[in-house]
Every structure is written in structure tokens, then in C-alpha cells.
Backbone as numpy.savetxt, mean C-alpha at the origin, in Angstrom:
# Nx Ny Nz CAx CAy CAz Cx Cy Cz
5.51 -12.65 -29.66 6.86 -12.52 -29.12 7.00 -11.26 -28.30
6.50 -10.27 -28.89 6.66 -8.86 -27.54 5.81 -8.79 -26.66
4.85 -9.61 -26.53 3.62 -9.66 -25.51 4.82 -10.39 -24.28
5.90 -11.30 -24.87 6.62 -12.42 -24.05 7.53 -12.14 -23.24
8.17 -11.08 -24.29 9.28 -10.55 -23.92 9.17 -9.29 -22.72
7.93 -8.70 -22.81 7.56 -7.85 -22.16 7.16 -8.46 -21.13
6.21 -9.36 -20.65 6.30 -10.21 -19.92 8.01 -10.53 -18.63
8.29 -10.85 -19.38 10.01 -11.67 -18.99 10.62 -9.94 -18.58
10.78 -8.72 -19.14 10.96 -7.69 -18.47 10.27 -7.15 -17.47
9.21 -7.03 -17.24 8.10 -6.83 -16.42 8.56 -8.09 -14.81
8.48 -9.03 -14.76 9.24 -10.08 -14.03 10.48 -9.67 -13.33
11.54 -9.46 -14.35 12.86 -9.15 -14.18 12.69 -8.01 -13.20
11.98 -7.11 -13.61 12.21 -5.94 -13.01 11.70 -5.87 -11.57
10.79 -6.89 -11.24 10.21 -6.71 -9.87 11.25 -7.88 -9.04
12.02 -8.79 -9.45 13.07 -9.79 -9.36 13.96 -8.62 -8.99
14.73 -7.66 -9.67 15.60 -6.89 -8.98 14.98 -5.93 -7.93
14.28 -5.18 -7.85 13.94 -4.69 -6.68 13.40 -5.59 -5.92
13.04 -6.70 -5.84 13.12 -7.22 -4.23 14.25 -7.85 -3.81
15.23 -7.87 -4.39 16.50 -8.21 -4.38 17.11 -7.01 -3.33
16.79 -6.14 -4.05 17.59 -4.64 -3.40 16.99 -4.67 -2.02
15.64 -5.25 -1.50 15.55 -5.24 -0.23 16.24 -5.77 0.35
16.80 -7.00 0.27 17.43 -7.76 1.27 19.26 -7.00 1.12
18.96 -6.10 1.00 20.64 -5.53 1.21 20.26 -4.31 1.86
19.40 -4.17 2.61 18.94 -3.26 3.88 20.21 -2.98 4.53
19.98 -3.84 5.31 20.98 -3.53 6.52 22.05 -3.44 6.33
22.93 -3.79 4.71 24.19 -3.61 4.94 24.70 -2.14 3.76
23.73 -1.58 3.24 23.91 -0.49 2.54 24.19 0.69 2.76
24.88 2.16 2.39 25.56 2.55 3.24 24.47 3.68 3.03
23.52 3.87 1.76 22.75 4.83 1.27 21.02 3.82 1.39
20.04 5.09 1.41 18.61 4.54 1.45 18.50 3.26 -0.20
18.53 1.89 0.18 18.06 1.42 -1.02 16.95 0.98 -2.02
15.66 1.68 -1.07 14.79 1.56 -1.89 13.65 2.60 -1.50
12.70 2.49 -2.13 11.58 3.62 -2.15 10.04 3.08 -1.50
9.26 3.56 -0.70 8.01 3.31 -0.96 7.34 4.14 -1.93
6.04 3.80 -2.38 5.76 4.61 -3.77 4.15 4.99 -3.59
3.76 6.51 -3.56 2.40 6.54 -4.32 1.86 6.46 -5.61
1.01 5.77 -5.60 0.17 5.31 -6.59 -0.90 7.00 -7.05
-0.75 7.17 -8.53 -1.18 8.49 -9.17 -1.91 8.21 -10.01
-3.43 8.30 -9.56 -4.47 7.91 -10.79 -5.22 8.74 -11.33
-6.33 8.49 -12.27 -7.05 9.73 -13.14 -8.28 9.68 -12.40
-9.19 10.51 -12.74 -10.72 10.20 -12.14 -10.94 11.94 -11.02
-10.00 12.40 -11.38 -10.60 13.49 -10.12 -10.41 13.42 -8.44
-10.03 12.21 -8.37 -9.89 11.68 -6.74 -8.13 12.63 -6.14
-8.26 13.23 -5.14 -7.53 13.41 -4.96 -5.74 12.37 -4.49
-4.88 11.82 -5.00 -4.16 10.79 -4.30 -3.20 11.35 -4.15
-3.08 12.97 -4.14 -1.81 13.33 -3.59 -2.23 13.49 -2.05
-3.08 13.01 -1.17 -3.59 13.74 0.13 -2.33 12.79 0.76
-1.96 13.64 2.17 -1.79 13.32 3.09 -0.22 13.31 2.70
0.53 14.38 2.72 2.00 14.35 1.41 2.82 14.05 2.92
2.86 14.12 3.80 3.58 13.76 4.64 4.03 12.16 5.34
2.74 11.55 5.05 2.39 10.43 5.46 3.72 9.20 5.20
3.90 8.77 4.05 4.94 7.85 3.87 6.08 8.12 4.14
6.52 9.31 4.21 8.04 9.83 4.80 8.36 9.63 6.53
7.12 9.60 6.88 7.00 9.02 8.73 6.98 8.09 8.62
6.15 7.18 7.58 5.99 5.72 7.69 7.58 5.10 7.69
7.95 5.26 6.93 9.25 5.12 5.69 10.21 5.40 7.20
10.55 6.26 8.31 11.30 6.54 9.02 10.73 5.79 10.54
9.32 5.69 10.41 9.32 4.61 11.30 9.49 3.12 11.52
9.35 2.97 10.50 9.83 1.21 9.82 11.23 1.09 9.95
12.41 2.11 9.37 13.81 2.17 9.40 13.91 1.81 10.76
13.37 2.94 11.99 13.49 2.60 13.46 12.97 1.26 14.13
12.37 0.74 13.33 11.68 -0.44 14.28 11.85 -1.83 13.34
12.04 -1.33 12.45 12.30 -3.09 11.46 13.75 -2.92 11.23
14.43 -1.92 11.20 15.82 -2.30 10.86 15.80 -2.03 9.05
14.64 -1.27 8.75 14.82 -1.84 6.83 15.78 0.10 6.71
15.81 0.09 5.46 16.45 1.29 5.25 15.94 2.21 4.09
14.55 2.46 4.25 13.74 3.27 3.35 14.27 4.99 3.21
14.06 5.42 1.73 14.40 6.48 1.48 13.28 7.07 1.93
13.25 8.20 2.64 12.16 8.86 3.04 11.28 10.06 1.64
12.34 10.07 0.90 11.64 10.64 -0.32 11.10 9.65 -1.43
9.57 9.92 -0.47 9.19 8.61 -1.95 8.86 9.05 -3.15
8.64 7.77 -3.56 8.33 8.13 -5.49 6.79 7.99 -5.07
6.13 9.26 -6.87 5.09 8.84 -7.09 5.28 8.46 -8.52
4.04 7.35 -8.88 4.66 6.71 -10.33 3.07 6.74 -10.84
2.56 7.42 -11.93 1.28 7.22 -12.39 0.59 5.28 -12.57
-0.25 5.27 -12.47 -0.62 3.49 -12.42 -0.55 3.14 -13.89
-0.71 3.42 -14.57 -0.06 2.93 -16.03 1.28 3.05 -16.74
2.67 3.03 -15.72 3.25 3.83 -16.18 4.39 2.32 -16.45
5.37 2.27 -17.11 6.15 1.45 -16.75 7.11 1.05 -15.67
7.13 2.40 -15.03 7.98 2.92 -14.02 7.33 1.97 -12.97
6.19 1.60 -12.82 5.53 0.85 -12.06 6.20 -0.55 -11.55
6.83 -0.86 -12.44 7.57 -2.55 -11.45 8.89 -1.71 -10.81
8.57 -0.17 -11.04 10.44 -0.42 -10.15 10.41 -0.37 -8.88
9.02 -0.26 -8.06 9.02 -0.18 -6.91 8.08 -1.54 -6.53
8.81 -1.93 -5.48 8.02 -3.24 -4.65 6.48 -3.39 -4.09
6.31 -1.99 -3.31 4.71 -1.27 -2.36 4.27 -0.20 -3.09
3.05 -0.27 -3.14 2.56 1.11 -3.10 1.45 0.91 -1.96
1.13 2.76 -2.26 0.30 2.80 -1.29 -0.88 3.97 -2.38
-2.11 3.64 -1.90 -2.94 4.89 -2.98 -4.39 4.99 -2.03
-4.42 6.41 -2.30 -5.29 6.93 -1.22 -6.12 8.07 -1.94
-7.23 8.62 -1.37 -7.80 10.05 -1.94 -9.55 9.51 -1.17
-9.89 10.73 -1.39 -11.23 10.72 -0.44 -12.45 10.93 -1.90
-11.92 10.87 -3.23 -13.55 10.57 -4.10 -12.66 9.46 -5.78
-13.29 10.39 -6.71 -13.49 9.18 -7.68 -11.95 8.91 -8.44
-11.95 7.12 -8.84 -10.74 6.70 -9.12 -10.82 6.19 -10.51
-10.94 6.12 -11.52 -10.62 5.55 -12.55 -9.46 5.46 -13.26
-9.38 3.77 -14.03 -8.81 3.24 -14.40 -9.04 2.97 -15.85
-8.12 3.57 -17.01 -8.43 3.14 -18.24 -7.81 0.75 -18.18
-8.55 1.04 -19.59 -8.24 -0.54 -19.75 -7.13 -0.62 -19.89
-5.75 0.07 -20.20 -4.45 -0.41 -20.13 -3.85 0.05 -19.00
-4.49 0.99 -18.17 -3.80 0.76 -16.89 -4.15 0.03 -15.90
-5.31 -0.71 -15.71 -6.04 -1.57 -15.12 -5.26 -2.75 -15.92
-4.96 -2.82 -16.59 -3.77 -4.30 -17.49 -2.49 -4.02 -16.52
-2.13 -2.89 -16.46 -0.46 -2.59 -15.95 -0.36 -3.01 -14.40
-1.41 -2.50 -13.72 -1.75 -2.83 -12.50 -2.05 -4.14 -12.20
-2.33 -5.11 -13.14 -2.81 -6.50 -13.23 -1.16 -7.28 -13.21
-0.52 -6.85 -14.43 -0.12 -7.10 -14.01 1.44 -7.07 -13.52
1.83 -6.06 -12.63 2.40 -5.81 -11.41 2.20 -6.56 -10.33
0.76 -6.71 -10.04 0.66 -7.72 -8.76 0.55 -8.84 -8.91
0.70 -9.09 -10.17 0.95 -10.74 -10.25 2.07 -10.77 -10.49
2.76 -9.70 -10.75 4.37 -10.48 -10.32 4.94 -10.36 -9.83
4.35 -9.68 -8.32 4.85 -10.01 -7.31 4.79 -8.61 -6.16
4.19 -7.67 -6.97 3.84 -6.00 -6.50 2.94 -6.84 -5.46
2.82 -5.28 -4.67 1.97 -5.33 -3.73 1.36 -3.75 -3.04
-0.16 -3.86 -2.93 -0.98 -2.35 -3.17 -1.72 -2.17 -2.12
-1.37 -1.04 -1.11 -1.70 -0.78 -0.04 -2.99 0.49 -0.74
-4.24 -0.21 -0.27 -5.44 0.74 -0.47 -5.73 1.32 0.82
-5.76 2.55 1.37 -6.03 3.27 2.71 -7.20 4.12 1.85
-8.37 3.71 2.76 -9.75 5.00 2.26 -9.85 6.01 3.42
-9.57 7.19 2.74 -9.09 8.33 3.08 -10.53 9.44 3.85
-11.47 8.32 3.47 -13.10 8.74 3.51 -13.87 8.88 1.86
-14.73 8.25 1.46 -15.49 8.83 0.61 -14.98 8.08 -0.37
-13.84 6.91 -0.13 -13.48 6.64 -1.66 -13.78 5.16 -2.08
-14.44 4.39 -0.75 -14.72 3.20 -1.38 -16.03 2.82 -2.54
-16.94 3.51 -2.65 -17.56 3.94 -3.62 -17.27 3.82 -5.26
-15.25 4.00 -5.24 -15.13 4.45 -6.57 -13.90 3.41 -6.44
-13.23 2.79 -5.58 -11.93 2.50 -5.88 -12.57 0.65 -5.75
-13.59 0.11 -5.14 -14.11 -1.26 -5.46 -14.18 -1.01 -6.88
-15.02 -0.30 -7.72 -15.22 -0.86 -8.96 -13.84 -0.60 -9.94
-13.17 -0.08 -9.67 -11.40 0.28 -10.21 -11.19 -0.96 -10.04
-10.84 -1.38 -8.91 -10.15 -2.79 -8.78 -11.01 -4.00 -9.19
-12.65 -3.67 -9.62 -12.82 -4.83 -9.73 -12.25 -4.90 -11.64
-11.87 -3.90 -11.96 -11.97 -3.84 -13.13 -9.90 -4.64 -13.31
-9.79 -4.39 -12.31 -8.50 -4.94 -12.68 -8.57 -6.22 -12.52
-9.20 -6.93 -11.52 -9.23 -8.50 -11.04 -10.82 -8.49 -11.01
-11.45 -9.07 -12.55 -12.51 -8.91 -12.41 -13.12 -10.32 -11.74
-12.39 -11.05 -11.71 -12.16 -12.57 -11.40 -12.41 -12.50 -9.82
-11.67 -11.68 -8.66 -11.84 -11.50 -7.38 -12.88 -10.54 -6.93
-12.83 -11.17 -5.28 -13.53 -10.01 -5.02 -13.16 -9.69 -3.46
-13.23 -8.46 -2.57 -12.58 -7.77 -1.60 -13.19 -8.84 -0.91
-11.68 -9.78 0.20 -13.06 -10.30 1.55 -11.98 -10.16 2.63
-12.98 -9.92 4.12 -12.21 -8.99 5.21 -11.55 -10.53 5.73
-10.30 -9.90 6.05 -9.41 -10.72 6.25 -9.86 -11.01 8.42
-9.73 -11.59 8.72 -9.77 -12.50 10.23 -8.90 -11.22 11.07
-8.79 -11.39 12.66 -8.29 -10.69 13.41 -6.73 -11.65 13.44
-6.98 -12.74 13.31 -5.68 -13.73 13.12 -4.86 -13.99 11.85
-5.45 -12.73 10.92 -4.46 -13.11 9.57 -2.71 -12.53 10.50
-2.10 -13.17 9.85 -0.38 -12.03 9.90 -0.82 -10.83 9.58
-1.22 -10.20 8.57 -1.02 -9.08 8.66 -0.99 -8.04 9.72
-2.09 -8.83 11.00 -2.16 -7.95 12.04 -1.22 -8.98 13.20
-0.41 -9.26 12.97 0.30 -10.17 13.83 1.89 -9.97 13.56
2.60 -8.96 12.93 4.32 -9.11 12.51 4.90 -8.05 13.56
5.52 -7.39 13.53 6.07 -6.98 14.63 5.36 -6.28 15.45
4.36 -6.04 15.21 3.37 -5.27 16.38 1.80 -6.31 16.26
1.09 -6.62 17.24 0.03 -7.43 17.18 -1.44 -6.14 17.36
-2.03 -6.59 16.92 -3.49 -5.61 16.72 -4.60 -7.12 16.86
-5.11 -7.46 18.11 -5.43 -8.53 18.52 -7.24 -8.13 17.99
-7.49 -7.13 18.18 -8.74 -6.47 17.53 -8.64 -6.37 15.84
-7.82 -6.65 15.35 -7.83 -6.10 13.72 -7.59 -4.71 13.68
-7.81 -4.11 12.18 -6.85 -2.66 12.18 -7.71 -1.82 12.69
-6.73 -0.74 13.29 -7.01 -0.04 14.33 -8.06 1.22 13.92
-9.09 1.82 14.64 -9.64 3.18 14.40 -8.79 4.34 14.34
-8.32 5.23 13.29 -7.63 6.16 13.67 -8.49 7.61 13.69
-9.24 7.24 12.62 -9.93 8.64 12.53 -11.80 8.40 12.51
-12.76 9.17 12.71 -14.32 8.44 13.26 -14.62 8.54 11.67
-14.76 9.33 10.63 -15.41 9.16 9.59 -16.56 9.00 10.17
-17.70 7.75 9.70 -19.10 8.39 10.04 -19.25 7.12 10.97
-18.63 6.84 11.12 -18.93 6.07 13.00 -18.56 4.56 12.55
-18.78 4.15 11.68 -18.15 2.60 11.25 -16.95 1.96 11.64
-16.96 0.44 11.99 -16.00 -0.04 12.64 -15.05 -0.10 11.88
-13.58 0.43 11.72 -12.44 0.01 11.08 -12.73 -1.42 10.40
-12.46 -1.82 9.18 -12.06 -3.22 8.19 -10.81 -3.55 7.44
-10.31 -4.48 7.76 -9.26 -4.64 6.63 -9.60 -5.80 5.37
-9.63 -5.25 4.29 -10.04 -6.62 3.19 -8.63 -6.52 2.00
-9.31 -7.71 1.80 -7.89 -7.80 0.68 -7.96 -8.74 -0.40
-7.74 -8.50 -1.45 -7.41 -9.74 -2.91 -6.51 -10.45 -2.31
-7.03 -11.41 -2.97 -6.33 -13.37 -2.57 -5.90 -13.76 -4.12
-4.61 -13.71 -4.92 -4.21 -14.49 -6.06 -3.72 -16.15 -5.44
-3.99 -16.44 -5.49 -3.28 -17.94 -5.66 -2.97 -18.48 -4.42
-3.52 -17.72 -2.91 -3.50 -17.77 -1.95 -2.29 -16.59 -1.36
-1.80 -15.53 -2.26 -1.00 -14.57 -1.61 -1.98 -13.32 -1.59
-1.59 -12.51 -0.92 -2.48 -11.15 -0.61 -1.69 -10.37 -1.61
-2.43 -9.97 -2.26 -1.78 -8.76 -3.48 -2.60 -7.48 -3.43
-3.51 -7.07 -1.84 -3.83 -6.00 -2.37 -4.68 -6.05 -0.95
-4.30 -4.85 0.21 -4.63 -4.74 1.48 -5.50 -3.54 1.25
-6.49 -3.30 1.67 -7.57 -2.87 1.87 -8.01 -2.06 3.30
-7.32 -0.71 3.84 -8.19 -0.62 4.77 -8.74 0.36 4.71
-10.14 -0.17 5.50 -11.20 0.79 4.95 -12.07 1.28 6.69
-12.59 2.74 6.35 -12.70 3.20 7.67 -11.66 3.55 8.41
-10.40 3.52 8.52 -9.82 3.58 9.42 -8.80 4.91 9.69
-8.54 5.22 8.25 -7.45 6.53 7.83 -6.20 6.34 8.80
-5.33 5.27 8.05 -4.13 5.14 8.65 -3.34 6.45 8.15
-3.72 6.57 6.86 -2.24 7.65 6.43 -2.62 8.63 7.10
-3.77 9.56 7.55 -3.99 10.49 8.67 -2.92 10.31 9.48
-3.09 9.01 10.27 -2.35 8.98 11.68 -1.01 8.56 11.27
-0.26 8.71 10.07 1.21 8.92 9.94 1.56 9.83 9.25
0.62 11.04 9.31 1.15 12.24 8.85 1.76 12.86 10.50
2.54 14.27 9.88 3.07 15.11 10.79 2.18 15.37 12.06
2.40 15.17 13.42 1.62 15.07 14.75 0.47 16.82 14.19
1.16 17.95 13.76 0.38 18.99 13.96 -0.80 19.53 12.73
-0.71 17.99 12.09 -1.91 18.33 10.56 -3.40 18.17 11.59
-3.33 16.63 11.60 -4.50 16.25 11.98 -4.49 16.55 13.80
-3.98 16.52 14.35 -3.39 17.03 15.85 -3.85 15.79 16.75
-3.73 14.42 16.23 -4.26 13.17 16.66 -3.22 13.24 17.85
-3.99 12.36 19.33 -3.24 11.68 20.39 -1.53 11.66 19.96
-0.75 10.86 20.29 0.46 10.64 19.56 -0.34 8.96 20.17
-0.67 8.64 20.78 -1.22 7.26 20.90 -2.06 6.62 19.77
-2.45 7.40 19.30 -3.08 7.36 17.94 -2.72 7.03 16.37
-1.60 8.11 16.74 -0.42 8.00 15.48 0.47 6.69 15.61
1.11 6.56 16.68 1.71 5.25 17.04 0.95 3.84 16.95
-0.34 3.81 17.05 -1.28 2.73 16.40 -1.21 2.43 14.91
-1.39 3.84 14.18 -1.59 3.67 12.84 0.36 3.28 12.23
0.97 4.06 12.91 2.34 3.69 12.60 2.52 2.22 12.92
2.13 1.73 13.44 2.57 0.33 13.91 1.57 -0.54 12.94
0.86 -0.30 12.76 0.03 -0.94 11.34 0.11 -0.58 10.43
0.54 0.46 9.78 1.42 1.06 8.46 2.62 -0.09 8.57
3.84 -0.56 9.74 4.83 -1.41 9.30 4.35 -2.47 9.49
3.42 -2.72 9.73 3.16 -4.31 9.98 2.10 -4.79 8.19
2.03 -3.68 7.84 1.76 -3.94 6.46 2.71 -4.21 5.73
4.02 -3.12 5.28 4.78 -3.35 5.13 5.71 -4.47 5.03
5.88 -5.04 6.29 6.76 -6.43 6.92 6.13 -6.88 6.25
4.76 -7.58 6.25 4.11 -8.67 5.42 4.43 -8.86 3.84
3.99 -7.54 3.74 4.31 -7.42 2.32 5.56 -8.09 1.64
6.70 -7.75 2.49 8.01 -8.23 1.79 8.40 -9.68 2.36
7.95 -9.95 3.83 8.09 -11.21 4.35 7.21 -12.17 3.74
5.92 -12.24 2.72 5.27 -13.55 2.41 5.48 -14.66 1.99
């Protein structure tokens, strides 16, 4: 019975926050949050502290949504975890996942969460076997130049974009498939959150930043449009 009930709260709770999205446009205050994801293992995932607060203000400007620019961070085992719709989790080395937070994370995206992985450099190494530990059942496969994801309000006719060289490899986007929904975007090589931090960290083009910004919301959109 509390395995059930917990269950049926766990549900509920991701049922009201996507609720709270669709009252965007007529709210008079920010009504919802994007969220970093805070894990154990040594990996850094506070990098790039600027990043979602541009994202978060460029999406407001171009989708019309109405993100609080102060996001939450919520540890990955935490309960606090269904109160936000996205995350996003990033760091450049090692990620581990105990067995009950690899459960919590399980399941969140099966009910209906959704987990933006950006490798920051150096971290796919450690964050494949994290996730395989959560969906030991799946496995990462690169999504087409014609999925939506690279097709919602901005088109990326090449797939996701290069923002930063890392060690010369072509940008990839991969992703977990539950039941035929994407519960878990993958890009790897590419360091989007770089190119939506503040123009004077990384001192990228602004053509650059505006790439990765436009594929930061076109993640986004998907996410809540599926």
C-alpha cells in the first residue's frame, strides 16, 4: 500500500506542474522553474551557473513561455524532484548514482519528467553507466537530423549544433526511448550550456551563443509539446 500510494503522489505531483505550464501566458508572476540536476561522484554539476538563467530568458523572448530565471537546484534523489517538469545536468568528470536515487530518477521520467544531459567535456565516460543504471533495460541511440527535436521553433537541418571543439568530434544528440517518448536528451560533444552562459565567460561569437540558445529552446519546446 505505500509503495502505491507513493506512486499516485509521485504522478500527482508531476500532473500539477505541467498543469502550471499551460498558464504561461496568462500569469502575472514567473510560473515555473527550470531545474539543475545535483549529483554525488565528484563531477562537478554546478558548472556553467549562468547558463539556464539565459536559457530561461531566451525561451520567455521567443516561445512566449514565462520561466523564472532563478532556477532551482534539487539533489537527484530528492523528493523535491517531481516538482519540476526539465532538468538539465551537466559537469565535465565522474557521476554516480546510489540505488535509490537511480530508483527516484526512474521514476520521475516515467512519469512524465524529462532530463536534459549536456557533456560539458570529459563526462560521457561516467554519466552512460549512471544512466544505464537507471534504465538498465535501454540504451543511448543518436536520434536522426529529422527527429523534432531539431525541428520546433528553430530548425538545425544538420542536427545539434558545434558550440565548443573539445577534441575535434562531431557534435551528437542521443536519447532514451520509453514507450516511444524521449525521456532523456543527450548532447554530447557539443557544450550547449557553454554557449548560453554570459557572452564574456567563454567569449564565444554571439553567432555561436544564438545557435546553442536556439537549441537549448528547441529542447525545451519538445519537451513540454510531446
Amino acid at each position: 500500500m505505500k509503495r502505491i500510494t507513493l506512486s499516485l503522489i509521485t504522478i500527482l505531483c508531476i500532473v500539477f506542474a505541467w498543469l502550471a505550464f499551460s498558464s504561461f501566458l496568462n500569469a502575472d508572476k514567473p510560473t515555473i522553474k527550470l531545474a539543475l540536476l545535483k549529483y554525488s561522484g565528484g563531477g562537478d554539476w554546478y558548472s556553467n551557473p549562468t547558463a539556464l538563467p539565459n536559457l530561461a530568458d531566451f525561451c520567455n523572448k521567443n516561445l512566449g513561455t514565462d520561466f523564472d530565471k532563478d532556477y532551482a537546484t534539487v539533489e537527484v534523489g530528492s523528493v523535491e524532484l517531481f516538482n519540476y517538469p526539465w532538468y538539465h545536468m551537466t559537469g565535465h568528470g565522474n557521476v554516480v548514482f546510489s540505488d535509490a536515487e537511480a530508483e527516484n530518477l526512474r521514476n520521475y521520467l516515467l512519469a512524465g519528467g524529462f532530463l536534459h544531459i549536456d557533456d560539458n567535456f570529459g563526462m560521457d565516460k561516467f554519466v552512460r553507466p549512471a544512466m544505464k543504471k537507471v534504465f538498465p533495460e535501454l540504451d543511448f541511440i543518436e536520434l536522426p537530423f529529422t527527429h523534432e527535436i531539431y525541428n520546433q521553433r528553430f530548425s538545425f537541418k544538420s542536427g545539434l549544433p558545434k558550440i565548443h571543439e573539445h577534441d575535434g568530434k562531431a557534435a551528437q544528440g542521443f536519447g532514451l526511448l520509453w514507450e516511444g517518448r524521449l525521456i532523456c536528451f543527450y548532447s554530447f560533444e557539443s557544450d550547449l550550456g557553454d554557449g548560453w552562459e554570459d557572452p564574456g565567460v567563454h567569449k564565444d561569437p554571439e553567432e555561436i551563443r544564438q545557435m546553442a540558445l536556439k537549441m537549448g529552446s528547441n529542447i525545451i519546446q519538445f519537451a513540454f509539446e510531446q
